[in-house]
C-alpha positions, 0 to 999 in steps of 0.5 A: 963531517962526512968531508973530513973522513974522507979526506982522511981515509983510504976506505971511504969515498963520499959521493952525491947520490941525488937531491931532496926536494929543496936541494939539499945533497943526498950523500953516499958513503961509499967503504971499500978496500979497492974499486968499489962494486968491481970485485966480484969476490965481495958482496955488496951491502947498502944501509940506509937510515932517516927516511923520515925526518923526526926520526934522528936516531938513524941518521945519528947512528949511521954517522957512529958507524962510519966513524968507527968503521975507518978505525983499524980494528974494522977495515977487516970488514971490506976484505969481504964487504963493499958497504954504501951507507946513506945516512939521511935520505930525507934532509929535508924533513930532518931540518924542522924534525918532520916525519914527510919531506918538504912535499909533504910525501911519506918516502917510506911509503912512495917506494912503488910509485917513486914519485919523491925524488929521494926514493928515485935516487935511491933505487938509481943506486940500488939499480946500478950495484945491485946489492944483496943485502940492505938494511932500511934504520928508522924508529918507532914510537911506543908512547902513544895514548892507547897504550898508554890506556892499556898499562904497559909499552913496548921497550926493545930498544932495538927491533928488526924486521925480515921481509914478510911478502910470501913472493919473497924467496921462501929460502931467503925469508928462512935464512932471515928469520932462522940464523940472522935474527938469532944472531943479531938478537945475541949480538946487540945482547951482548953488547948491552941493548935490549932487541927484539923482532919489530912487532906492530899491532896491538895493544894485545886483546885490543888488536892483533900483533904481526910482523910488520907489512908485506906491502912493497911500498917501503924501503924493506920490501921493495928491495925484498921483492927483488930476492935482496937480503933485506932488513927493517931495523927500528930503534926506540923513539925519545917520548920528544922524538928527538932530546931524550935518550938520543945519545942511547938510541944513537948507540943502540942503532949503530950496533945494530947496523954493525952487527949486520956487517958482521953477520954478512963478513962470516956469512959472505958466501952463504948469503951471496950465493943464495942471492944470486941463486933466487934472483936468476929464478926471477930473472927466468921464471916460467909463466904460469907459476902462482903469485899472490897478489892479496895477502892476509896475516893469520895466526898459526897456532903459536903465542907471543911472549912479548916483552913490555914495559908496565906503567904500573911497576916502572919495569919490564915485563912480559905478556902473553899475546893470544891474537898473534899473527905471524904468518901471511897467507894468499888469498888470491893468486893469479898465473904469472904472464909472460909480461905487460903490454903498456899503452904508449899514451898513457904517460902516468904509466910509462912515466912510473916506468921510466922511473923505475928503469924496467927491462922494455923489449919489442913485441910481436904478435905470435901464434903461441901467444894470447893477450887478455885483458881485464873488464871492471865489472864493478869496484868493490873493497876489502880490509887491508892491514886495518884500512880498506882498498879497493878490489874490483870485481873483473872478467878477463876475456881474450883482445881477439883483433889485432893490436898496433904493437907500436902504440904499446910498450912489452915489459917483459917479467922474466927481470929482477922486478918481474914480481914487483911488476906482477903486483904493481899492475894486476887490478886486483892486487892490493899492494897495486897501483891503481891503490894510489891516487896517481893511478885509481883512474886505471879502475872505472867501472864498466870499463876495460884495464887499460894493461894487457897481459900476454900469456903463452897458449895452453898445448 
């Protein structure tokens, strides 16, 4: 199908971006009026749908969308946009409508540590245009026994999330929740779908009700990190996950999807501009600035009026929620450093690195410059979004006798993943790596963390 709009349209070109773990093509819709991501007057906008494969909505709207985008009323869109659209990034979950893919890896979840190769393929592309906006379509499922129990569902057949990570751009997270989710909640409105912000959590007086994660192991906020324009958009799962309703859910998420190139087309230079804005902040940033590595979500005085579908009425309704928390805070910072210093024989860690294609420089011990490192005093936990993860008790102390700088490698964050960095290899961060099995032996109580950080001195 992707072939046949092709080969009949000037607008489109489809590539193979990369390979599922059985093989299967990972496909690249690739829309643009000239040479795509050479034009520097347009901005560049990658959505991408089907991470999880029982999630068919995403993947049936993308291909709504590509049709009707090639119609002649919508080539207006690439005087302004170059668009890459990848329908299904997890084919093979898809094939027997499983959630994982065929390694049994949750992708939306493997975005830090890359270790899927559909995630690998989709921040390579990522890497190589640098978009300023993307979309992450996926589905919820609303049907479950607890809420069952409580006598009401959630209904939006759409609903959108903006990044929520407070190392995000303040501006950036502004402009998202102030104009994009105003206009795109009157947009799906109008043409006849019921929206609203994604809301976890729940049921109300159960648990509490917050705007999504803010970790960075997903599609949304990985690419968030970066000062990207980002989005979470998650249509209504069918009670099967996959017969009843598709054509409606279908619809529903290619409105979504299209409303976001239509925000983008009358809002190009506002969002490029402030894109490019924050991304040179992280690009040369000075260290010492804050950056939280433990985040909660807290309440802030306001309630949510949510609307739900009652079992016992069969209509929609709206209910007060008390515990609403749509706020995260820090709860613990750390300076920014100059960068990392990676021990070369560490290959679980220069290999995480290659796979993201961090910035690597040379090193020099200089007179201005200290390298710490930590000390694991003891291993101890904390609550993180419901589930407990580690947070080592630490000491830092000065590496007061001179290192080989060749059995290292310097990962500098003045770049565009400086603060994807910081939260990845601080020890007590709770969206770090040592929060994955991959990684926890970099913990070991008693022991040094064998990651050095390197600090400018204090005049």
């Amino acid at each position: 199908y992707l072939k046949l709009l092709d080969k009949n349209s000037d607008l489109l070109k489809v590539e193979v971006i990369g390979h599922s773990v059985q093989g299967r093509n990972l496909y690249g819709l690739m829309f643009t009026s000239s040479k795509f991501g050479k034009d520097k007057n347009k901005i560049r906008v990658m959505i991408f749908a089907q991470q999880h494969g029982n999630e068919q909505s995403g993947k049936e709207g993308a291909l709504l969308l590509a049709r009707d985008l090639l119609k002649d009323e919508n080539r207006y869109l690439f005087d302004r946009i170059d668009l890459l659209l990848i329908p299904q990034v997890n084919p093979d979950g898809s094939e027997i409508n499983q959630r994982q893919n065929a390694y049994g890896a949750d992708l939306n979840r493997n975005h830090l540590i890359l270790t899927q190769p559909e995630p690998r393929a989709l921040h390579s592309i990522f890497d190589r245009y640098l978009f300023e906006v993307t979309l992450d379509v996926h589905e919820y499922y609303p049907y479950d026994e607890t809420w069952k129990n409580y006598g009401y569902r959630k209904n939006s057949e759409v609903t959108i999330g903006t990044t929520t990570n407070p190392n995000v751009s303040g501006k950036i997270r502004e402009l998202s929740a102030n104009d994009y989710l105003p206009f795109i909640f009157r947009f799906m409105k109008e043409k006849g779908f019921s929206v609203f912000e994604y809301c976890p959590g729940g049921p109300p007086g159960i648990n509490y009700i917050r705007h999504s994660t803010f970790d960075i192991n997903d599609g949304r906020q990985s690419l968030g990190i970066q000062n990207t324009f980002s989005f979470i958009q998650e249509g209504m799962n069918g009670p099967d996950n996959f017969v009843v309703n598709l054509k409606r859910r279908a619809e529903g998420q290619c409105t979504g999807m299209r409303g976001l190139l239509e925000y983008v087309y009358l809002n190009k230079e506002k969002i490029r501009g402030l894109v490019e804005e924050e991304r040179n902040k992280l690009s040369s940033g000075a260290d010492g600035q804050l950056v939280s590595i433990q985040s909660d979500h807290v309440r802030n005085g306001q309630k949510l009026e949510l609307p739900l579908f009652s079992y016992s009425t069969e209509k929609d309704t709206v209910v007060i929620v008390e515990d609403y928390r749509p706020v995260v805070a820090s709860l613990y910072d750390v300076q920014r450093p100059l960068g990392y210093l990676i021990p070369k024989k560490n290959t679980e860690l220069t290999d995480w690195i290659e796979r993201h294609n961090f910035m690597v420089t040379g090193f020099t011990e200089k007179e201005d410059l200290t390298i710490q490192q930590y000390f694991i005093q003891d291993i101890d936990s904390l609550d993180f979004e419901g589930d407990p993860t580690v947070n080592p008790i630490i000491s830092i102390q000065e590496v007061n006798t001179q290192i080989r700088t060749e059995d290292y490698l310097f990962i500098p964050v003045n770049q565009l993943k400086g603060n994807l960095l910081i939260l990845a290899l601080e020890p007590k961060s709770t969206l770090g790596l040592v929060t994955y099995k991959d990684f926890a032996h970099l913990l070991k109580k008693g022991e040094a963390y064998p990651v050095l950080r390197v600090i400018k001195n204090i005049k």
